[in-house]
Structure formats: C-alpha cells, structure tokens
C-alpha positions in Angstrom: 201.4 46.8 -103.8 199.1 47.1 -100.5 195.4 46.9 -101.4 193.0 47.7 -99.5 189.4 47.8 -100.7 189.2 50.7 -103.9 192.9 52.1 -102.5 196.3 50.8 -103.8 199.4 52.1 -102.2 203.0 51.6 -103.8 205.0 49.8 -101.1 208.5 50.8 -102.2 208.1 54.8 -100.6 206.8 53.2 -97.1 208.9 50.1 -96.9 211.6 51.8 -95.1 209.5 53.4 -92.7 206.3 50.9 -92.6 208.5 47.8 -92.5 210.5 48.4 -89.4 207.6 49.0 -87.4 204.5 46.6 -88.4 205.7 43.4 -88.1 202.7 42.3 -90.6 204.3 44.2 -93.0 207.7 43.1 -92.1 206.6 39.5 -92.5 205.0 39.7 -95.9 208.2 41.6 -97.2 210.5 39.0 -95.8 208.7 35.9 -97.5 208.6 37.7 -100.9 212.7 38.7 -101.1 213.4 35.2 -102.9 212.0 36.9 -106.0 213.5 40.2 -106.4 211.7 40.9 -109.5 208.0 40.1 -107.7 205.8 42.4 -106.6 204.7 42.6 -102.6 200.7 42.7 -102.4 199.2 42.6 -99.4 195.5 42.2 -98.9 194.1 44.4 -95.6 191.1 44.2 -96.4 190.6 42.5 -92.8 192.4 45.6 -90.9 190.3 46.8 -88.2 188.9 50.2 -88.6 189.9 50.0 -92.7 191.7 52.5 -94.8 191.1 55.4 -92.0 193.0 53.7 -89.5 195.7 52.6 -92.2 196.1 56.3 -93.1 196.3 57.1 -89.2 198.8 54.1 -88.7 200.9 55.3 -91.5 201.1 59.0 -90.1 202.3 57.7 -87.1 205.1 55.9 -88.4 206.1 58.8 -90.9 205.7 61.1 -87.3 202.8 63.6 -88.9 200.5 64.7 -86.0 196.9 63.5 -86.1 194.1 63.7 -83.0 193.0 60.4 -81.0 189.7 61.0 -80.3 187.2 58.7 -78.5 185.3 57.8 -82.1 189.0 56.4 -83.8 190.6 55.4 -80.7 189.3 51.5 -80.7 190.0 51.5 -84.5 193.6 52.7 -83.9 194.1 50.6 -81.3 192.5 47.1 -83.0 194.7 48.2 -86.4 198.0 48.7 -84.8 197.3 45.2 -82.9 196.5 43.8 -86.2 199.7 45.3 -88.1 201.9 44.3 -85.0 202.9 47.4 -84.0 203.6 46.3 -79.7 207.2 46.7 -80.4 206.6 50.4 -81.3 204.2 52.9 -78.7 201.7 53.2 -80.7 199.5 50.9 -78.6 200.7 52.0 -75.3 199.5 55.8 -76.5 196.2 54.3 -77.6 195.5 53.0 -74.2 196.6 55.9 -71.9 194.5 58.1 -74.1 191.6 55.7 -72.7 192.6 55.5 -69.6 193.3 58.9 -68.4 190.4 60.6 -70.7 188.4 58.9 -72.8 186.7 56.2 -70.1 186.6 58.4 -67.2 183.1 60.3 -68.2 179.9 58.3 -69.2 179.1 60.2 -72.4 183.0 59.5 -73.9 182.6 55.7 -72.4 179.8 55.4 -74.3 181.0 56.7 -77.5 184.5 54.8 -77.0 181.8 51.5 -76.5 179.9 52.3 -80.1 183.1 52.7 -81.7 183.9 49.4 -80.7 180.9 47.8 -82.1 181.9 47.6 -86.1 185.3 46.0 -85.1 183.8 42.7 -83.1 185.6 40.2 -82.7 188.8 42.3 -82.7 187.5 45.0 -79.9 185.9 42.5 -77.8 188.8 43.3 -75.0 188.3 47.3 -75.7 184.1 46.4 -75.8 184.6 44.9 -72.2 186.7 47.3 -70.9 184.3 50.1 -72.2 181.5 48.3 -70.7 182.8 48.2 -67.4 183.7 52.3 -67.5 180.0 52.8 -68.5 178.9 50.7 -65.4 181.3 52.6 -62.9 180.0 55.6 -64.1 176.1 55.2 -63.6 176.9 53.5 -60.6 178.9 56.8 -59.4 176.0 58.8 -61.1 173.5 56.7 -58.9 175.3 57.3 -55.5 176.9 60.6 -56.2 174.6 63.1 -58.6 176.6 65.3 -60.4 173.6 66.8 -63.1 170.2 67.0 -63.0 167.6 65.8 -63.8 168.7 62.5 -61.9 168.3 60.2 -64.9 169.7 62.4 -67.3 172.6 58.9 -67.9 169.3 57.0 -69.3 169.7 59.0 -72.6 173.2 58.5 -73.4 172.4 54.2 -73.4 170.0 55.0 -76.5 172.9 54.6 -78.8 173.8 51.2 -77.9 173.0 48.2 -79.9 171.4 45.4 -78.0 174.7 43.4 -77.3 176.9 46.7 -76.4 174.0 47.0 -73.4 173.8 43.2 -72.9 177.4 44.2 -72.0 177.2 46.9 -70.1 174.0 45.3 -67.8 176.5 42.2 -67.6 179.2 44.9 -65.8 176.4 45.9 -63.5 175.2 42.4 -62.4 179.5 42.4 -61.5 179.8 45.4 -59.9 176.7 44.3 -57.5 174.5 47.4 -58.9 171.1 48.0 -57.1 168.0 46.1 -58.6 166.5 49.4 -59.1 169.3 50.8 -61.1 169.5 47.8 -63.2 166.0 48.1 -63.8 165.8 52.3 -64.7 168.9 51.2 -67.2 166.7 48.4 -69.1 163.5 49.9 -69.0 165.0 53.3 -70.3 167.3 51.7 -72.9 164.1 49.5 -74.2 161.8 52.2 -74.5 164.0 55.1 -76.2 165.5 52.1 -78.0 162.2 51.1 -79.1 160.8 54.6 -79.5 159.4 54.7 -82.8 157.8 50.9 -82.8 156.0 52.0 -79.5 154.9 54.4 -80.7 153.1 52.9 -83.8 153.4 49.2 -83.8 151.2 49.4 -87.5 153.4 51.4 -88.7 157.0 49.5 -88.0 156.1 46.2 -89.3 159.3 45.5 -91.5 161.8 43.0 -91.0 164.0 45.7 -89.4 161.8 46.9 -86.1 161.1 42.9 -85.7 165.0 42.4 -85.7 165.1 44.9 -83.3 162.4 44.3 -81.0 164.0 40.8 -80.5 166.9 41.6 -79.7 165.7 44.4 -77.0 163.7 41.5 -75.6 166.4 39.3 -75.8 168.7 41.4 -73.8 166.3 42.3 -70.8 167.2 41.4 -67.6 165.2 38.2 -65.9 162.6 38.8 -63.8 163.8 37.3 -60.5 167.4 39.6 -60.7 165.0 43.0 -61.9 161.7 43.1 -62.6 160.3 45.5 -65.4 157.3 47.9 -64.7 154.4 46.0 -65.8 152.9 48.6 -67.6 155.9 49.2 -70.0 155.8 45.2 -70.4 152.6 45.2 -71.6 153.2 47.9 -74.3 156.7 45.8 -75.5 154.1 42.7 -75.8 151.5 44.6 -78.1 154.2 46.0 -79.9 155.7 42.3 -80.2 151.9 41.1 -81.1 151.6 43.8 -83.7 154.5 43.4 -85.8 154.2 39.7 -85.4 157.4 39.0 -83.3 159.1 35.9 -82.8 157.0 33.0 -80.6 160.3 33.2 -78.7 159.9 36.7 -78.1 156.5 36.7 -76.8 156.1 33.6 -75.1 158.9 35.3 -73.2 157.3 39.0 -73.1 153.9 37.0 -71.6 156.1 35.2 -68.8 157.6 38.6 -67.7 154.4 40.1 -67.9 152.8 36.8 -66.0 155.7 37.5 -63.1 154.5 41.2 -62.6 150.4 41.0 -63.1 150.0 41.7 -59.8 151.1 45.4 -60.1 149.2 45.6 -64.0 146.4 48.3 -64.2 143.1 47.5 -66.1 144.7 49.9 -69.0 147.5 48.0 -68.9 146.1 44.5 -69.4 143.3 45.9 -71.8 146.7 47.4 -74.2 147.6 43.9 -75.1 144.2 42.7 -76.1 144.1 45.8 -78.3 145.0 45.3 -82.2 147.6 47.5 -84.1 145.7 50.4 -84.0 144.4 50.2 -80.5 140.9 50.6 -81.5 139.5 46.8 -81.3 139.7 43.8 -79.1 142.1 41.0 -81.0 144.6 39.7 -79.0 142.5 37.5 -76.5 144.4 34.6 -76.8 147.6 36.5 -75.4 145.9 38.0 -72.4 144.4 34.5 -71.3 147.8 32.6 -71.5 149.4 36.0 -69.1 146.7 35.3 -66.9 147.1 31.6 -67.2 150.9 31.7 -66.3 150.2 33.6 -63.4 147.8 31.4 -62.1 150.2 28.6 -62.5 152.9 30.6 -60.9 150.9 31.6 -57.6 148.9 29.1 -57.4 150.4 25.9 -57.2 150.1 23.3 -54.8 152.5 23.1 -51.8 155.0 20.1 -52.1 154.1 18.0 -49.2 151.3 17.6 -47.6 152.3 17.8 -43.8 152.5 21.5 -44.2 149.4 22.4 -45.5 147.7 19.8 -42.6 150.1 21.9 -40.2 148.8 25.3 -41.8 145.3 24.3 -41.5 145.8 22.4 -38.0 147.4 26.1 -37.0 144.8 28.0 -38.2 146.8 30.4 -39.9 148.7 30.3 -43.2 152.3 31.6 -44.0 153.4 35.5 -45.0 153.9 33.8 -48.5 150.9 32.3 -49.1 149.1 35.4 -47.5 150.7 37.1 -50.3 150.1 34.9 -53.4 146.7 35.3 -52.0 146.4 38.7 -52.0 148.1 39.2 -55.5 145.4 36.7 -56.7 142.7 39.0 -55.5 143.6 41.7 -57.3 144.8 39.8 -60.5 140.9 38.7 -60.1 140.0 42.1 -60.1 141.6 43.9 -63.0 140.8 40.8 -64.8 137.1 41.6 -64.3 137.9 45.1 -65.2 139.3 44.1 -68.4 136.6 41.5 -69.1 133.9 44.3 -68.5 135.7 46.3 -71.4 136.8 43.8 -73.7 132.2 43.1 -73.5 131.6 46.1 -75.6 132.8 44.5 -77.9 130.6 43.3 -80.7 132.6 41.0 -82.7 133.8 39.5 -79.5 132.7 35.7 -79.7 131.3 33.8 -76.1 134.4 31.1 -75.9 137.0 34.2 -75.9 135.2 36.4 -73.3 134.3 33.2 -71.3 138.2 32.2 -71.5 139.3 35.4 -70.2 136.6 36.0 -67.4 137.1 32.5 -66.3 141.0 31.9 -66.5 141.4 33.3 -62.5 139.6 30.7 -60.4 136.2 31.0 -58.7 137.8 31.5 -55.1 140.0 33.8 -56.0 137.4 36.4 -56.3 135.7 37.5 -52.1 132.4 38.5 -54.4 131.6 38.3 -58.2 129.7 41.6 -58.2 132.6 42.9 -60.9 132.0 39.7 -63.0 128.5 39.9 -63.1 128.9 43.1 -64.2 130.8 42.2 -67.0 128.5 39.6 -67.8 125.2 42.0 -67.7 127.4 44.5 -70.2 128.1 41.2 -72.6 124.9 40.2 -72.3 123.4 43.9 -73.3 125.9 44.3 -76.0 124.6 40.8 -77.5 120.9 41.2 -77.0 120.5 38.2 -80.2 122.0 35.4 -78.2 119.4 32.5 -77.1 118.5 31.1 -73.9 121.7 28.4 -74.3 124.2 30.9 -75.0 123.5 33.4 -72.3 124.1 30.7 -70.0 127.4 29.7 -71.2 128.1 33.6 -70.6 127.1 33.5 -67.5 128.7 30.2 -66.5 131.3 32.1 -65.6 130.1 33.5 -62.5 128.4 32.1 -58.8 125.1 33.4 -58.0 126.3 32.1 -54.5 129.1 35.0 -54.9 127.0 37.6 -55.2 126.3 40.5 -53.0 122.5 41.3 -51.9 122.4 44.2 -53.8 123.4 42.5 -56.8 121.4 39.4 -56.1 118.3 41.4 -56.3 119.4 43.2 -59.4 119.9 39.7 -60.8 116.5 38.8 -59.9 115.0 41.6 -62.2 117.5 41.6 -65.0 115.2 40.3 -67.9 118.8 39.9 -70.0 119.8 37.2 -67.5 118.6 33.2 -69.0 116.0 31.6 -66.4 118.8 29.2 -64.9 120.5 32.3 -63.4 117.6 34.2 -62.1 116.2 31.1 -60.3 119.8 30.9 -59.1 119.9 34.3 -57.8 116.3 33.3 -56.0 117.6 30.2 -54.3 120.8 31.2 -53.1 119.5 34.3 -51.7 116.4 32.8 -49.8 119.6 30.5 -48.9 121.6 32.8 -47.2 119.1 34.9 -45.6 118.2 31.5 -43.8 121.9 30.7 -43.1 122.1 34.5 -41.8 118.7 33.6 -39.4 120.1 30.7 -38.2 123.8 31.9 -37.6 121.8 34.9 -36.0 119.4 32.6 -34.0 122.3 30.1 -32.8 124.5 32.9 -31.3 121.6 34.2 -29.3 120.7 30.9 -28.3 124.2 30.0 -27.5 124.4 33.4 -25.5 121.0 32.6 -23.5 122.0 29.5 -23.1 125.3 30.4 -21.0 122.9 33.7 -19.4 120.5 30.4 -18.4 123.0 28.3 -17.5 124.9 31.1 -15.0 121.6 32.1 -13.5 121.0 28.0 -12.5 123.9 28.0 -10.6 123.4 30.9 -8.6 119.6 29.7 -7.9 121.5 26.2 -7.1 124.1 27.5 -4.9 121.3 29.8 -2.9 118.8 26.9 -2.7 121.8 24.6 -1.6 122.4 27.5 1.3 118.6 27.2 2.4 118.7 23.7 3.2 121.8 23.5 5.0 120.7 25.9 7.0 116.7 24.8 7.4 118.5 21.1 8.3 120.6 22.6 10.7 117.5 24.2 13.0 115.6 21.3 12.4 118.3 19.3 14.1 118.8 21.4 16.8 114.5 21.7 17.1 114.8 18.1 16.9 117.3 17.9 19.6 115.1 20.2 21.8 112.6 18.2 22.0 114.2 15.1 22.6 115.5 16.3 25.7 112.5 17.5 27.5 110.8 14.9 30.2 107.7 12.5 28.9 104.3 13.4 30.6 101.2 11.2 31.5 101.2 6.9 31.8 104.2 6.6 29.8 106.5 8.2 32.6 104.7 6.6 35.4 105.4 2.9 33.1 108.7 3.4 32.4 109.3 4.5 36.2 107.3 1.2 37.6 109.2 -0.7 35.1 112.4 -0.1 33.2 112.4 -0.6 29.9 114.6 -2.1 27.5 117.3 -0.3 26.3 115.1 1.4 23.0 117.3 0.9 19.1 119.0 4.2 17.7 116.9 5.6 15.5 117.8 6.7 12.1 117.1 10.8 11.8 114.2 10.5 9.5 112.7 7.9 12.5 113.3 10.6 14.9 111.8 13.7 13.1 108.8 11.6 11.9 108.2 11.0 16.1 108.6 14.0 17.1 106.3 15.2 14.4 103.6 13.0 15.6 104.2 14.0 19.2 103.3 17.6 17.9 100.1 16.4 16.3 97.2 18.2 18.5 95.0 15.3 18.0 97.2 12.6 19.8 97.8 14.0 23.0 98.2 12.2 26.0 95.2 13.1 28.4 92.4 11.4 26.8 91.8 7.7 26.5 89.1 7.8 23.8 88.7 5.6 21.1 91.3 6.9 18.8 93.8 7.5 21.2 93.6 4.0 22.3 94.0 2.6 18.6 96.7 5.1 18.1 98.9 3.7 21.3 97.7 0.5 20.4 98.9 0.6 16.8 102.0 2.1 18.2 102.6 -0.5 20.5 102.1 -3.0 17.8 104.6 -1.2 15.8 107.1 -0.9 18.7 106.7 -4.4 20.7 110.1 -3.3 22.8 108.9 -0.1 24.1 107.0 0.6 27.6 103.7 -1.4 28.0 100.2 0.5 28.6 97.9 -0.9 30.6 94.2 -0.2 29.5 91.9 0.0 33.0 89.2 -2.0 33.3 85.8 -0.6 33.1 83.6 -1.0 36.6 79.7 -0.3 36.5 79.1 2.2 39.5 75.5 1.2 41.0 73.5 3.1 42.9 72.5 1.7 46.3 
C-alpha cells in the first residue's frame, strides 16, 4: 500500500508501470521481496507538491496527457526528483517547459517563483533560478519598455513573500542593477506588501501584520547600496511603532530613517511622533533617537587632527564637510518645524519638547528665529507654567541667535520668563554696538589708508620744493661768491695778501652771504656799529684781512 496523507493506493496495479520508472519506488519494492506474503507501504507524505503531483507523476508513467503549467511545474519537477525519475524524461520535459516558456516573461517568472515557495528546501535550485528570470526581466523592462505605465513590473512583486524578494533583490545586486531600480523594486514591494497595515496601523495590530512587517523590514536593502525615500520610511516606522514591532525592527527602521533625514519633510518627521490614529503626539522618544543618530552620523569628529588644522590653516573646508553641513542646516530646520507642531500639544510635557528642540546642536542652526517660534507657541499653549519652567523651555534657544526683528518681539512678549527678555535686551544693545564698531573700524581703516595716500603725495611734492628751492639757493649762493669785494677790505687784501682762508661748510657760507645782504652792515660808513660789527668779526675770524681803524686828528683853526 502507498499512503499518502487521507489517500491509499493499492501498489500491485502500478507496480509494473510505477516500479520501472521511480527508482524510490523500485527501492522500497526491492527490500520488501524477502517476504512474499508482506505488504509494500510506503509513506510520501514528504513528496514535494503532495498527492497532486503524485497523481501527475503517475499519469505520466501510465502515458495519459496532462498540462504543465507555470503553477505545477516546480511541484512536478521537485516530485519526480524526489521519486527518482532522472533515468526517465520526465525531468528533462519539466525544465524545457521552464526554459523556453515559462521564465521568459516576468508575470509567468513570478508565478513559477510563488510556486516554488511551499516546496523549500526541495525548490531552492528552481527558487534561484526563478529569481534570477525575474531580475533579467525588470532589468530588460528597465532598459527596454515594452508596456506602460513604466512601472507597471512593481505590481506583479506584490505576491512575493519576503524571502522569494530577498531572492530576487539578491539577483539584482548580481546582475549589477541600477541603485534606482533596486530601490523602485523595494519601496514598491514594501508598500503594496504592506498595504493594509499602512494604511491603518490601529487596525493590524495581531501577531500576523507584526510577522509581516518584520520580515518586509528585514529584507530591505541597506542604505549605503539603495537608500529608501525618506518619506515612505517614516510611515514603515509609525506603522512598526503602532503595532508594537520588534526593537530589532525599529532600532533598524530609525537608522534608515537617521541615513536619509536630510531629504525628510516636516510631515514626514511629524508622522512618526503621531500615535495610531494620527491624531496626538506619542512617539517623542523615537523621533529624538532619528535625530540623535543623525547627529552622530554627520557630525562626528575628524580622525586626526592635522586635517582640521590644515582645513582651518586653508581657510576653506572640504566638499564633504560642506555637505554634512548643509544637511545639518536643514535637519535643524524641519526639526524646528516639527517642534513648532508637536507645541500645540497640551499633554506634551517640557523634558520631551526640550529633547526634541534641543537634540540638533546650537550651531547648526544660522538663526533661532524658527525655535523661538516654537518656543513662543509652547509657551502660549502652557500659559500655567511658572517663572522656572518657562525657562527650562526656553533654554533651548540663544537670544544671541536671534534676528532683530525677533529680538524686539522677544523684548515685548510678556509669555517669555524675565531671564530671556533681559537676554534679548543685552545681546541686542550688544550687537548694535559690535555693528557700530565693525561699522566705525572699516571707515576708519578706509580714512586711514585715504590719510595715509594723501601724506605721501603732500611728502613727495614738499620733497620736490626743496630740491629745487636748495638748488637756486646754491646757484644764488654761488653768484655772489664770485662777484669782486668793495671798500678797505679789497684795498687790505691787495696791500697785503692774506692767508689762504678755511673751506667753509655750506651753512657757513649762506649765513655770510646773508649778512653781507643785511642793509644795515654795509661797508661805507665807519660808525659805531659798523666798527663793533668788523670788530666782532675780526674777533671771530683772527685769519682773515686786518682793518685798520684811522686815527682821529683835531683840525684847529689858525
């Protein structure tokens, strides 16, 4: 007898035809002939594909006709390698059916990979084979459109379980498939995959959507080979969130989303915080530790400290730090988006909208207008907090941040606690002063040079004017040196030469000639002053001619 699950067949009308051709069979048969008075059982309860592909087996060998489609093809083929049909062609029929039909379009590929599914281990071979049809194919698709709309292949990867598509994104990552494509296949598998948990996350809270939702997750392609849209991330992470997912599943969901924040919307980061129901702020806790991680992912310090020195010595910084700063920036500013939303909330307690306002750093925002912002809405939607309270909420931002505009608003708001008004005062007398002085230095700096420029040019054209009043004063000088003496002092030196006078220094000889010019020291009058004068300058110049001073004579009258 062969039994198989509920069916029993008699094995005495197949043996002559079953035998010859499944060696299983054949086997069994042949250990049982010592006893010709036993009966034969075999148990195929283990047969790939169960009593259908038995049955289809069995026509074969008796010759009826049956159809191979794509749906019973793996069973066929995993039963007659478990009965040990490869002597008969069975097996060889199985796999040109496969090979000339079944795997050469992408919707029969897929249904060929499904089938395989229920008969793992046995159909691993088929599975990978299958796989690798359904890659070709939406690569071809890809490069070569055959239908419309372009993505129409997304659709037909719905009916895949997790590991069939594990298997078929393995043969893409093989065949060297685009990024993008690898990217449209996840996303689109995840989300009609995932259609009805999506779509109400209270609603699919049973062991079977969390099974599911793990698995999906567990199957998605890393970040650094494809990244996923950040905004379909963040709905997989409140879904995971909502139906109270593995740890696993959404420490790794709040990486991914970490990896892409850059590119999150407001909306986007505000779904996650949302509960269930998307009606109240919850989920806190998950959007501080995705902003965390991605404040730990672009902002860590440089290894080595000669290249920072060298960036800063530079002056410039590197197109990758340009960029981690730049995603920062506007991480900072959806975060202060979110934070100004997430402030209308009521129940919303101080540490959890402090922990998400503050978990991007100070410097990473260019102005906290946005924050304070969020801070005034807190503040207004909490008008029963005290004096110490509202300024733990506003600890969060730096008065020394803030626009003008916003300074003065600051200045009025009556919600704000003392310490941050008097803040607001300071910091804004403070920079109105640093703006005078930057103000009074650079026109300082550019009289200075104006100041400096005119100097020159007055000391170059004064320089000219004495070169060229010392030039006729020596040729004046020179003049006058050469013209004859008049009076007693050329009738001395004639009488008597005089020693050969000292060279005078120039300033000697324009100081003489000087005096010779002086009206009242001429040389035709022998009064009192003159005489003192010639005298003094005789005393002054022992070696130069000798005047005589004429005696005086009484004239009488006789």
């Amino acid at each position: 007898m062969i039994r198989m699950n509920e069916l029993c067949f008699s094995l005495l009308p197949l043996q002559a035809v079953m035998v010859p051709k499944c060696g299983y069979i054949r086997r069994a048969v042949a250990a049982a002939t010592k006893d010709p008075s036993a009966t034969v059982e075999l148990d195929l309860s283990a047969l790939p594909g169960g009593a259908d592909a038995f049955e289809k087996a069995a026509r074969y060998c008796y010759g009826a006709n049956f159809e191979i489609t794509a749906s019973n093809a793996p069973a066929l083929r995993c039963a007659a390698a478990f009965l040990d049909m490869h002597a008969d062609d069975l097996p060889r029929r199985v796999d040109d059916f496969l090979s000339q039909s079944t795997l050469r379009s992408l919707s029969t590929a897929v249904a060929v990979l499904r089938s395989c599914e229920p008969l793992l281990p046995a159909a691993d071979d088929l599975l990978r084979r299958a796989a690798d049809a359904v890659a070709l194919r939406i690569c071809n698709e890809a490069l070569f459109p055959t239908r419309s709309p372009p993505g129409w292949w997304t659709t037909e990867l719905a009916a895949l379980s997790p590991a069939s598509f594990h298997k078929v994104e393995t043969a893409l990552r093989c065949r060297h498939a685009d990024p993008h494509l690898l990217v449209t296949a996840a996303s689109a598998y995840a989300e009609l995959a995932l259609s009805e948990v999506l779509a109400n996350p209270a609603g699919a809270g049973d062991d079977d959507h969390r099974q599911k939702v793990e698995s999906v997750v567990e199957v998605l392609p890393s970040g650094a080979d494809a990244p996923i849209p950040a905004a379909f991330l963040c709905r997989l992470l409140h879904a995971a969130v909502a139906i109270e997912a593995s740890h696993k599943t959404c420490r790794d969901l709040e990486l991914r989303v970490a990896a892409v924040l850059d590119q999150a919307t407001a909306p986007d980061l505000l779904a996650v915080a949302l509960d269930a129901a998307g009606e109240r702020v919850t989920n806190t806790d998950t959007v501080r530790r995705v902003i965390a991680a991605f404040v730990e992912r672009h902002a860590a310090p440089e290894s080595g400290g000669g290249r920072s020195r060298r960036a800063s010595m530079s002056g410039g910084r590197s197109a990758s730090e340009l960029d981690a700063a730049g995603a920062m920036e506007r991480v900072a500013k959806t975060v202060d988006e979110v934070a100004a939303e997430m402030a209308t909330e009521e129940s919303l307690a101080i540490s959890k909208f402090v922990g998400v306002a503050g978990a991007v750093p100070e410097e990473a925002r260019p102005s906290h207008d946005c924050l304070y912002r969020a801070v005034d809405i807190y503040l207004k939607t909490h008008p029963e907090l005290d004096e110490i309270e509202r300024e733990k909420v506003c600890s969060v931002m730096d008065p020394l941040r803030l626009s003008y505009q916003a300074r003065l608003h600051a200045s009025q708001n009556k919600r704000l606690p003392l310490q941050a008004v008097l803040s607001a005062l300071y910091y804004d007398q403070l920079k109105l002063r640093s703006a005078a002085t930057e103000e009074d230095d650079g026109s300082s700096a550019v009289g200075k040079a104006r100041a400096q420029a005119r100097a020159d040019a007055a000391l170059a054209r004064e320089n000219e004017a004495l070169r060229s009043e010392l030039a006729r004063m020596r040729a004046y000088v020179s003049g006058m040196q050469q013209q004859p003496s008049k009076g007693s002092g050329s009738s001395s030196r004639a009488s008597s030469p005089a020693p050969a006078p000292k060279k005078a220094s120039f300033l000697g000889t324009v100081s003489r000639t000087l005096s010779r010019l002086n009206p009242f020291k001429g040389h035709h009058g022998w009064g009192k002053d003159t005489a003192s004068s010639i005298a003094a300058d005789g005393r002054r110049h022992s070696n130069t001619t000798h005047v005589v001073k004429p005696k005086r004579r009484r004239f009488s009258i006789s």
